[in-house]
N, C-alpha and C positions, 0 to 999 in steps of 0.2 A: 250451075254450081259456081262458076266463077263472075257471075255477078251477082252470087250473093259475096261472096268477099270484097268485089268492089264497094258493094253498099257498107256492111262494117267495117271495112277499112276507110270509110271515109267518113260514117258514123266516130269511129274511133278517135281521126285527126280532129273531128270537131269536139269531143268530150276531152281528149286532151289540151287545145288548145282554151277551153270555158275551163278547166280543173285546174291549169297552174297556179302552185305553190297550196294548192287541198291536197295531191297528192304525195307532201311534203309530211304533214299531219298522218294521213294513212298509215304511212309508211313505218313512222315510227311505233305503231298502233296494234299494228294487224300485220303478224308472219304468214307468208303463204310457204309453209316449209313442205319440200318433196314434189312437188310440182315442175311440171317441165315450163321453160322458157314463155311457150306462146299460151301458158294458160294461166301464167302469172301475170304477162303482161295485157293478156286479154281481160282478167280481173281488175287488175289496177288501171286500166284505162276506161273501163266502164264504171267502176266504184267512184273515179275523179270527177266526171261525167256527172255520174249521179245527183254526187254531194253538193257540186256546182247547181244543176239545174234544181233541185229541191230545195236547195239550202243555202241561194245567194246573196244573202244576206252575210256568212260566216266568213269570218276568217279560218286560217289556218289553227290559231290557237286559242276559238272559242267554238269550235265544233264539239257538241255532245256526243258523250258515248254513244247514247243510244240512235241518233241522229247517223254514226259510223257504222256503225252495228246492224241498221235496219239496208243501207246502201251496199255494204261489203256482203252482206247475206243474201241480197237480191243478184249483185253479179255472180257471184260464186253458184249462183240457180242458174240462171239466164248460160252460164260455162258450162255448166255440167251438160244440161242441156243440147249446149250444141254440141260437145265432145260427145254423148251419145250419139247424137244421129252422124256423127263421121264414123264411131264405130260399125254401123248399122251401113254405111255406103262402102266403105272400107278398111275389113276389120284386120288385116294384117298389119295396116299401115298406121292406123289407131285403137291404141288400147285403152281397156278400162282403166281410169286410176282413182286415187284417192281424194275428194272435192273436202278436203278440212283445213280448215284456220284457226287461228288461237290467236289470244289479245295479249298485250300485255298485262299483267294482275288479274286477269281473269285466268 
């Protein structure tokens, strides 16, 4: 268990350091409201990640919707995901919650 946290935590410092200043653009983008701490930042370092390694060619402020949309939707999968199976290892200590985002204007 705890080398897999080594491996995404250090998948992670790599998606964050290839994502800055994309996850600038997210941000203003895509609310993750009701979410605890580590599964906001666990979304927002894997969507920065994403957008980065798909899409680096983009700036900040020529990222397409839909380009946001298919990145943000895939980590919010890839979260839920693992937030299951910690339920399933440890269910007192992780609970179900709610895996929903909203954009702006949408």
């Amino acid at each position: 268990m705890h080398r897999l946290w080594l491996i995404s935590d250090y998948l992670a410092e790599i998606f964050r350091f290839l994502g800055a200043g994309i996850s600038d653009a997210r941000d203003r983008t895509c609310h993750l409201d009701g979410w605890t701490g580590r599964n906001q930042d666990a979304v927002q370092k894997t969507s920065a990640g994403l957008l980065k390694l798909l899409y680096p060619h983009r700036t900040p402020e020529d990222i397409e919707p839909d380009e946001l949309i298919f990145c943000v939707d895939l980590a919010v999968e890839m979260r839920r995901r693992v937030a299951e199976q910690l339920h399933v290892i440890a269910p007192k200590e992780f609970t179900h919650g709610a895996f929903n985002f909203r954009l702006n204007g949408r």
